[in-house]
C-alpha positions in Angstrom: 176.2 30.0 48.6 178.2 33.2 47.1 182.2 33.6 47.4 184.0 36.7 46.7 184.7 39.7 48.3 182.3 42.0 49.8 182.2 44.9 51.4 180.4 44.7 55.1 178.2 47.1 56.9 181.1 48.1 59.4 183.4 48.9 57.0 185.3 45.8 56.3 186.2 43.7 53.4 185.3 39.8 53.4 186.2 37.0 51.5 184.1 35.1 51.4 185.4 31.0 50.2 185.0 28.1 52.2 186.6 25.8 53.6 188.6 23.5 51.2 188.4 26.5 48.2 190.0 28.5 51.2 193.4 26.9 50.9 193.9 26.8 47.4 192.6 30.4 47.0 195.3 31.1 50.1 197.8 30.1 47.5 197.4 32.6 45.2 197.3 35.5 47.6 200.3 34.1 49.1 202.3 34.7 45.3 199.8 37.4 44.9 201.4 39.1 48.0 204.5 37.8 47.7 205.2 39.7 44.1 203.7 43.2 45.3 206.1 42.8 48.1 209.3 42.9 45.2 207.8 46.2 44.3 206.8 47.6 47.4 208.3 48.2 51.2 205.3 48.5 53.6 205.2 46.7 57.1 201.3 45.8 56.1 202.2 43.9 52.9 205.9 42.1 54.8 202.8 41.5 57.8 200.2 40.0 55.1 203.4 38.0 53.3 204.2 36.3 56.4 200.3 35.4 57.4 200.0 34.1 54.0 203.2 32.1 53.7 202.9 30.8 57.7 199.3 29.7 56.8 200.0 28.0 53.6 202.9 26.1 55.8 200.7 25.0 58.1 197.6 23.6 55.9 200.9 22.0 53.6 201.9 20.3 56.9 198.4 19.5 58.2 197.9 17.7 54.6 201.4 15.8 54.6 200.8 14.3 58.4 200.0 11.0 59.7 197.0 11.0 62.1 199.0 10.7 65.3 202.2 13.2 64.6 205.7 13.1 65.9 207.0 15.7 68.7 208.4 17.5 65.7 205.4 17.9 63.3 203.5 18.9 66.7 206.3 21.6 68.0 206.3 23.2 64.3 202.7 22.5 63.8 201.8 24.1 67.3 204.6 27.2 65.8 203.2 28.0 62.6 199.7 28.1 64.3 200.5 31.0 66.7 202.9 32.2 64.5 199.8 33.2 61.7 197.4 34.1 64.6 200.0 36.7 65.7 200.6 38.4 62.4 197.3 38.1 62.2 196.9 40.3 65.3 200.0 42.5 64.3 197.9 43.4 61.1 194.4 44.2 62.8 196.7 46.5 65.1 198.2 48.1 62.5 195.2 48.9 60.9 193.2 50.2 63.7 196.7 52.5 64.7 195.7 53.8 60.6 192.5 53.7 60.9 191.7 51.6 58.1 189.1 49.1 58.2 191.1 46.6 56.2 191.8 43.5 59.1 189.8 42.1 61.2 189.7 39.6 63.9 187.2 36.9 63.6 185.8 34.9 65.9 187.4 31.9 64.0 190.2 32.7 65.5 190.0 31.1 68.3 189.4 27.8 67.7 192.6 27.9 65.6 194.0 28.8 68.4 193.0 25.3 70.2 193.6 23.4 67.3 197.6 24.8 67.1 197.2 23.7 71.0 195.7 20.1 70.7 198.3 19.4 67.9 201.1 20.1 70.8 199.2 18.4 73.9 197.6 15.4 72.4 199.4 14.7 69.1 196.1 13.8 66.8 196.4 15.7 63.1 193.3 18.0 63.1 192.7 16.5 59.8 191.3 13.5 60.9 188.1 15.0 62.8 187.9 18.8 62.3 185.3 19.4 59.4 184.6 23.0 59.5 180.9 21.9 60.9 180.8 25.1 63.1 182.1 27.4 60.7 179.2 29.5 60.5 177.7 28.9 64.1 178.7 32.4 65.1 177.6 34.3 61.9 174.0 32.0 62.3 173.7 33.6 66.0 174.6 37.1 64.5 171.5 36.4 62.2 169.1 35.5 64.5 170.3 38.3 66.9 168.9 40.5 64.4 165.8 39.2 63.6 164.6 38.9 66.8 162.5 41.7 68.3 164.9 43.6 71.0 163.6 44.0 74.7 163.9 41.9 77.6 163.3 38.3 76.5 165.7 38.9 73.6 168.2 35.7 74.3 165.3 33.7 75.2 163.9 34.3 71.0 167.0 33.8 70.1 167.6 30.5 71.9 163.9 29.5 70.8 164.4 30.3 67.2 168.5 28.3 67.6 166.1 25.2 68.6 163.7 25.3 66.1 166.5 25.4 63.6 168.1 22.4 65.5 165.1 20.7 65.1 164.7 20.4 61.3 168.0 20.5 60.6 169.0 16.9 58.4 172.4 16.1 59.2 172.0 13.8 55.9 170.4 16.4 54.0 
């Protein structure tokens, strides 16, 4: 495994840290951010401050929780959820409006989504049973998308190859 940036074949720039090394790397952009907005005024970098800041709120709270949370922690969990999703989607629109390819929304997205939902509708801390298992399931599916020879039984290869994968893979490996 590799972390760091890199640039994509569409254009985009990925960072590329997982899971845990994700929040703590979240921290520094947020101060990173937070001191280039002191010397700068630019609704990308006030956008980025607040999508850094709301995130970092929410992991801080997911971390400080009980496993079943109060209607409060589950109101402002549920907030700062959809709050970072939509400056997340203010900054994508911004940049496609400037044509830059500089944000992007991914897939992962949406499953955030649910888990700012479940924390409202049934209460549980997603820190008790979300494990970032899936993280990868979509770019895996990209991947054998493209291996696949192209043509008529295209899903079917892909489907095949998904199962041999399955098959071998060691959940205690």
């Amino acid at each position: 495994m590799h972390s760091g940036l890199l640039n994509t074949t569409d254009g985009y720039p990925t960072l590329c840290v997982k899971a845990y090394n994700g929040r703590i790397f979240l921290i520094f952009i947020d101060r990173a951010l937070h001191s280039l907005s002191e010397t700068t005024q630019n609704g990308e970098i006030c956008n980025a401050c607040v999508s850094a800041r709301t995130l970092c709120a929410w992991f801080d709270l997911v971390e400080r929780s009980p496993r079943f949370l109060d209607r409060p922690t589950r109101i402002e969990l549920h907030r700062l959820g959809m709050k970072f999703v939509m400056t997340l989607d203010r900054l994508a629109r911004l940049a496609l409006l400037n044509n830059i390819s500089r944000w992007r929304l991914q897939p992962k997205v949406h499953p955030f989504v649910h888990l700012a939902e479940d924390h409202l509708w049934h209460g549980v801390n997603c820190r008790t049973f979300h494990r970032y298992i899936d993280e990868d399931h979509v770019g895996l599916c990209k991947r054998l998308c493209q291996k696949v020879h192209r043509g008529d039984l295209m899903e079917l290869r892909v489907i095949c190859r998904w199962l041999l994968r399955l098959a071998s893979w060691d959940p205690m490996g």
